[in-house]
N, C-alpha and C positions, 0 to 999 in steps of 0.2 A: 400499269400506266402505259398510257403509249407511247411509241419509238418517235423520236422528236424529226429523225433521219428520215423516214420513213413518212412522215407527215409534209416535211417540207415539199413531196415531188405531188402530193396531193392536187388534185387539179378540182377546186368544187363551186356549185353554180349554187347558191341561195337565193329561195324565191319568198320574200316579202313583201308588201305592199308598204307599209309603214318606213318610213324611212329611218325614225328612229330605234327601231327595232333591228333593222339592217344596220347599221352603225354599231350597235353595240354586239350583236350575233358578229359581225364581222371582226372585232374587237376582238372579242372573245377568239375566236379561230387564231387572230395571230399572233395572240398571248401564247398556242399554244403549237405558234412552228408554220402555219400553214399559209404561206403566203398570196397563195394563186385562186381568189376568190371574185368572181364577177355576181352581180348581184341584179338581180331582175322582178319586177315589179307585179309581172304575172304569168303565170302558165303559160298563156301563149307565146312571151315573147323568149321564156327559157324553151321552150320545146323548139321553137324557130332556132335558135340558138345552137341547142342542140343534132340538129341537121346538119350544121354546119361544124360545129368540133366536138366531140363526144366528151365529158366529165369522170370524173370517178366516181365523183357523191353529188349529190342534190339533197341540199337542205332546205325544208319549205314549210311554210305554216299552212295549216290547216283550213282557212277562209281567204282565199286570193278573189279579186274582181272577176275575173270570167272562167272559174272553175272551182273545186276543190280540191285539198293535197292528195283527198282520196281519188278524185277523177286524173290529177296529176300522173299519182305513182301507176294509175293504170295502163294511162297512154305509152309512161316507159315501157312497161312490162309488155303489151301488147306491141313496141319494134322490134323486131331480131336485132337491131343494129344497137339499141339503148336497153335489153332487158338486165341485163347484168350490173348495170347502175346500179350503184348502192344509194339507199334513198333514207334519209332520216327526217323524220315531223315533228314537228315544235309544235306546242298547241298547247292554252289551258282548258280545251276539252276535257271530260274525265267521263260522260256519258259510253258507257263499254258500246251502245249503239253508233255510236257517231267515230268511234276510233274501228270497231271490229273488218271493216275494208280492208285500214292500211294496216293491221296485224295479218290479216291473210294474204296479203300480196307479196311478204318475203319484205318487211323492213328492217336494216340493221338499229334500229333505236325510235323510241317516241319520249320528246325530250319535254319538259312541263315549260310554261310559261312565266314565271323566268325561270331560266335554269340555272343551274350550278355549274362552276367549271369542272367536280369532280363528275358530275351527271354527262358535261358533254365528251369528257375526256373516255369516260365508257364505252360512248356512243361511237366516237371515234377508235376506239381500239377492236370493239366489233367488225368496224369497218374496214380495217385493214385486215381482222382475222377472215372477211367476206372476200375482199380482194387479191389476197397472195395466199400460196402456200404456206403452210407454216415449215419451213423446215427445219427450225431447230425445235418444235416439237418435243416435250417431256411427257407426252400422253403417255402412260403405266401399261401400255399396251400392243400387242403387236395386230398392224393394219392390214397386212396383206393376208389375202384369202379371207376376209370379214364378207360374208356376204349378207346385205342389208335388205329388208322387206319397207319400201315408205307406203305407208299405206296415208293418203291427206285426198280429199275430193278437189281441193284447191291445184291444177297443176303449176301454178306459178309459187305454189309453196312446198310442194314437191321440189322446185329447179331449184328454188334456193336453197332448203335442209339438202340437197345432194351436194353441190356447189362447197355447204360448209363442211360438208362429211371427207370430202373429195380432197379437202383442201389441209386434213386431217393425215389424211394418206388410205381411206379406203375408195377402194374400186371396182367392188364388186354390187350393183342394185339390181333389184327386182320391183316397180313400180304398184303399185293399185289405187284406185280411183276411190273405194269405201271398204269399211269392215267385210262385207260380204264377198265382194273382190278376193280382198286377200284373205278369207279365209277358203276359196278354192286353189289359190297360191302354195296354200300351206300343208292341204290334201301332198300335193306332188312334188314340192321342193323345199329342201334343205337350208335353214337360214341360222345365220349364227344371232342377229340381233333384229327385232323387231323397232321400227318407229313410226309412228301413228298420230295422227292428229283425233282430237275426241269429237267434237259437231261436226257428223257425218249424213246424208242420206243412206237410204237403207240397212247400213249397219253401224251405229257410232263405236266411237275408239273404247266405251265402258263394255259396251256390249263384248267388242274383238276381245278386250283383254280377259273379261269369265268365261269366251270360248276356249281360247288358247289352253287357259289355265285349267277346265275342267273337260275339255273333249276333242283337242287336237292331240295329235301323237309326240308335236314338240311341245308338250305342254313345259318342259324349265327354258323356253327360249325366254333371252331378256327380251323383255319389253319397255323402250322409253316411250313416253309420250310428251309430245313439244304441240301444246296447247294456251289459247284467249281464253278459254273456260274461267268464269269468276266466281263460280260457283261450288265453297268448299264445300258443299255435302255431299256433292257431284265428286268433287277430289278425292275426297276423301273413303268414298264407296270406292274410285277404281286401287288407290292404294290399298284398300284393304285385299284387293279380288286378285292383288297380285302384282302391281306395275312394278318394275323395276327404279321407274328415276321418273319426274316430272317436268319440265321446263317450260316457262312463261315463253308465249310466244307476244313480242319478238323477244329473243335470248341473248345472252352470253355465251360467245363462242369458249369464255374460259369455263364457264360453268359446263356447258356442255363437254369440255374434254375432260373434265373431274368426271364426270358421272360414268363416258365412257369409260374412263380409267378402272373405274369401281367395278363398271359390271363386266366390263371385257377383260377385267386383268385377269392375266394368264401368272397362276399358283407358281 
């Protein structure tokens, strides 16, 4: 559940056209603590907005007047000044094409149309696990000296699996753009945990994980993979070929620190 403390300094911009949809999203938010909600009709005029005083979260549906949530979350991600906005989409979308953007751009949640309060209260506890440290942290694991391989083509999802990783307490990364990347990575340096996204160019994440496991020299390094892949037969081949842990992207930062806990725990 989330910290109700911790919610109230929350500062967040929600973008709807509907007005009735805004009323009750807004509802909802202060049922659960969070007072400091401006509310904006479209893209352009939360981006304008934005210029001028930076938010923490941006919540926004997915078909605004003069743009999409996915052309939205791009424009954050593409300011130095706005990337680190946490961004959560409302949508009864369910087409894996029309959502797979805002799954690669690093969002803390994609919330259904109508949601739930325990659905958004998720979304929000991501959010904060995206925003701060965690420092009272019960990870099963000790962080320092973890040094991490992200291998995602996406660098905006790259920033953000680091950002969560960071906020875990590791701080040791080694970057790559595809499978192939980092499998010359792994020729010459020492990694305690691999993380990889799986729809890659040149070498996808199934491919990395039956090289690792059958022809690199760290062939026991864990391997998670934090993937949109909808495709259990696709899953289910690379669990078999050896992945260590799986995670839906966007994730749970609480599910993610189980899984680290699992494979990082030190016996």
């Amino acid at each position: 559940m989330s910290d109700p403390l911790r919610l109230l300094s929350l500062s967040v911009y929600l973008v709807e056209p509907s007005g009735v949809q805004a009323k009750i999203i807004s509802g909802q938010l202060g049922n659960l603590n969070i007072s400091t909600v401006r509310v904006f009709g479209s893209g352009g005029d939360a981006l304008a907005a934005m210029a001028i005083s930076r938010p923490d979260l941006v919540i926004s549906a997915l078909y605004l007047p003069d743009m999409t949530g996915n052309e939205l979350v791009a424009a954050i991600r593409s300011d130095p000044a706005l990337e680190s906005v946490a961004f959560v989409l409302v949508s009864s979308e369910t087409r894996p094409q029309a959502l797979e953007a805002v799954r690669q751009s690093g969002v803390c949640g994609i919330l259904p149309k109508p949601f739930s309060a325990e659905q958004l209260d998720t979304a929000l506890t991501t959010t904060l696990c995206y925003l701060q440290n965690d420092e009272d942290s019960d990870a099963d694991f000790d962080a320092d000296g973890v040094r991490v391989l992200l291998v995602d083509d996406s660098s905006i999802s790259r920033k953000f699996m680091r950002r969560v990783l960071e906020n875990l307490g590791i701080k040791l990364f080694v970057e790559a753009e595809n499978g192939r990347h980092a499998v010359d990575l792994l020729a010459s340096t020492t990694f305690d945990l691999v993380v990889t996204d799986y729809n890659m160019p040149e070498m996808d994440g199934g491919a990395l994980v039956d090289y690792i496991r059958k022809q690199s020299w760290q062939q026991s390094v864990p391997i998670l993979m934090v993937t949109s892949e909808a495709d259990q037969g696709r899953l289910a081949a690379v669990e078999e070929a050896g992945v260590s842990g799986i995670c839906d992207k966007p994730f749970e930062p609480a599910m993610l620190k189980r899984l680290l806990s699992r494979i990082l725990h030190a016996d």
